[in-house]
matplotlib code that plots the C-alpha trace (Angstrom):
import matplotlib.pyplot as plt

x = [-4.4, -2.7, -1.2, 2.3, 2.1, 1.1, 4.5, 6.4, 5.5, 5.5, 9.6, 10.2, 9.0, 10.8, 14.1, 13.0, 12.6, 15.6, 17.5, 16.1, 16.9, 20.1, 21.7, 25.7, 25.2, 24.5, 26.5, 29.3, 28.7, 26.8, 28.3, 27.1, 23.9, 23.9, 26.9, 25.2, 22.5, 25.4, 24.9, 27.9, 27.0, 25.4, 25.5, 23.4, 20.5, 20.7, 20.2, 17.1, 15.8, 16.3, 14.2, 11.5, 10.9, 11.1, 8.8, 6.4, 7.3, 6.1, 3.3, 1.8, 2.4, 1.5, -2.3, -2.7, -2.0, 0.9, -0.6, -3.2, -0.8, 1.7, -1.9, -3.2, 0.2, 2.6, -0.4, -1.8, 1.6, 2.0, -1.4, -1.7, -3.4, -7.0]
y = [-9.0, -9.4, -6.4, -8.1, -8.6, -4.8, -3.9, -5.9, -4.5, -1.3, -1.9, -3.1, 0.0, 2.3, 0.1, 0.7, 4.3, 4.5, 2.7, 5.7, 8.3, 7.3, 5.6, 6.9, 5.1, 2.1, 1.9, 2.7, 0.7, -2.0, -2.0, -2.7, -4.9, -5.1, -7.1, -9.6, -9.7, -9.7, -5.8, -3.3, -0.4, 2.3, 0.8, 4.2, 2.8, -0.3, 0.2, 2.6, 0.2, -2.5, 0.3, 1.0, -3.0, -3.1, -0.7, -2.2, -5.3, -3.6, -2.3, -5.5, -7.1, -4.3, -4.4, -7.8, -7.7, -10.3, -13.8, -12.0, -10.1, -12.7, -15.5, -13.0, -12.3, -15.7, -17.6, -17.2, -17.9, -21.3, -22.1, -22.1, -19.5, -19.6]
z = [33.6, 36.7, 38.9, 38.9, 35.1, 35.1, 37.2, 34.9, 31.9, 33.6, 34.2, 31.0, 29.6, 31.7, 30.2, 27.1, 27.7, 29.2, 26.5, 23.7, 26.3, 27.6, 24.2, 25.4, 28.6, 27.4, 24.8, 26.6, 29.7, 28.2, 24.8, 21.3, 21.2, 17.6, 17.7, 19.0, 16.1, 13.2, 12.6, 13.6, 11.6, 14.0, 18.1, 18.8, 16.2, 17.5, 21.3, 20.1, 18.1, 21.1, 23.7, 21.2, 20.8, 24.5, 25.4, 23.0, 24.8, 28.1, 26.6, 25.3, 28.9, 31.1, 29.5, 29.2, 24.8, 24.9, 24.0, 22.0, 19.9, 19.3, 18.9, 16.6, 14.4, 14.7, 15.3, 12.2, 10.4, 12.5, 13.1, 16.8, 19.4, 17.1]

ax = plt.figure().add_subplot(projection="3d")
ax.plot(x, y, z, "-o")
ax.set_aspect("equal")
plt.show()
């Protein structure tokens, strides 16, 4: 764990954060990021959905989780990380 990887993750999530908090904002300034993904039901769900997998994101990097996680999870699936 590095203390750039800490301030990264630490940025990502404060984005996330900020995508849950401030939903309208993005959505309006930003627009629909569900669109891109196929789904146009509910742009408010999908933004939060978007900041809660961010943050997550952040979390995982900020403490030094990220290739454990995904070695531990997709790794067993594809057979690499062990």
């Amino acid at each position: 764990m590095s203390f750039g990887g800490f301030i990264a993750g630490m940025i990502l999530m404060g984005l996330g954060f900020l995508a849950v908090y401030r939903t309208d904002w993005f959505e309006s300034n930003l627009g629909d990021v569900g669109a891109v993904f196929g789904v146009n039901d509910k742009p408010w769900a999908s933004w939060k959905l978007f900041g809660i997998a961010l943050m997550f994101l952040g979390f995982l990097v900020a403490f030094g989780l990220f290739s454990l996680f995904f070695g531990l999870t997709l790794g067993r699936i594809f057979n690499f990380g062990q």
